[in-house]
Steps between C-alpha positions, in 0.01 A plus 500: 500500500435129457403334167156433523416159410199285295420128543387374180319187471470283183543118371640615178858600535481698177280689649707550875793642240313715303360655834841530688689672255148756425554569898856558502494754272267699708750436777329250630642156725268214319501181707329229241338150618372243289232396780247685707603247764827627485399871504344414832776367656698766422216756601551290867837640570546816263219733553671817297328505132403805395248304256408173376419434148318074483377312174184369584490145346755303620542108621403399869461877630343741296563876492144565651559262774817610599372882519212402761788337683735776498228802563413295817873565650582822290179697420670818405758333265406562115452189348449490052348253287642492154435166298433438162179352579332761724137432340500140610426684878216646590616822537272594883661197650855628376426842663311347798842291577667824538726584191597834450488490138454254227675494158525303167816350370692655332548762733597831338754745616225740600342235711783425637567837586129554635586250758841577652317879529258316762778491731562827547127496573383577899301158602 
């Protein structure tokens, strides 16, 4: 069996390392970008992630933004807000743009935990 693998999505690199080594020690394959730009490029030619797992504020292309895009192409692919300022959204137009899930920063381990589970989840 394969590892499966998360694309996680935030301008704060603290953040990207904190989030890579949580995954790994589920057994998870984190691939970190700085950029939602970047995460769609890479969504363009790779089209195996289990989850992804997006900050919402972020420069040029926000986290919302870049889930309407990616639902359009991948509707079934589980897509996760988690930012630290998850109030500053109004919270119909988050769900409306198709997350799967929305959480505050800091993410806990049970959180965490809560969302890897949604993959073993029938769509």
């Amino acid at each position: 069996m394969s590892t499966k693998k998360v694309l996680v999505i935030d301008d704060q690199r603290s953040q990207l390392k904190l989030m890579r080594k949580m995954l790994e020690k589920f057994g998870y394959l984190a691939i970190t970008v700085d950029s939602a730009e970047e995460a769609e490029y890479i969504l363009r030619s790779e089209e195996n992630f289990s989850i992804i797992i997006t900050d919402l504020r972020m420069p040029w292309l926000n986290g919302l933004n870049f889930c309407r895009n990616v639902k359009i192409l991948h509707p079934h692919l589980k897509i996760y807000a988690l930012s630290g300022y998850l109030y500053d959204f109004d919270i119909n137009e988050l769900q409306d743009a198709g997350f799967d899930g929305l959480y505050q920063k800091p993410i806990s381990r049970a959180q965490l935990i809560e969302i890897l589970n949604s993959d073993t989840e029938k769509t």
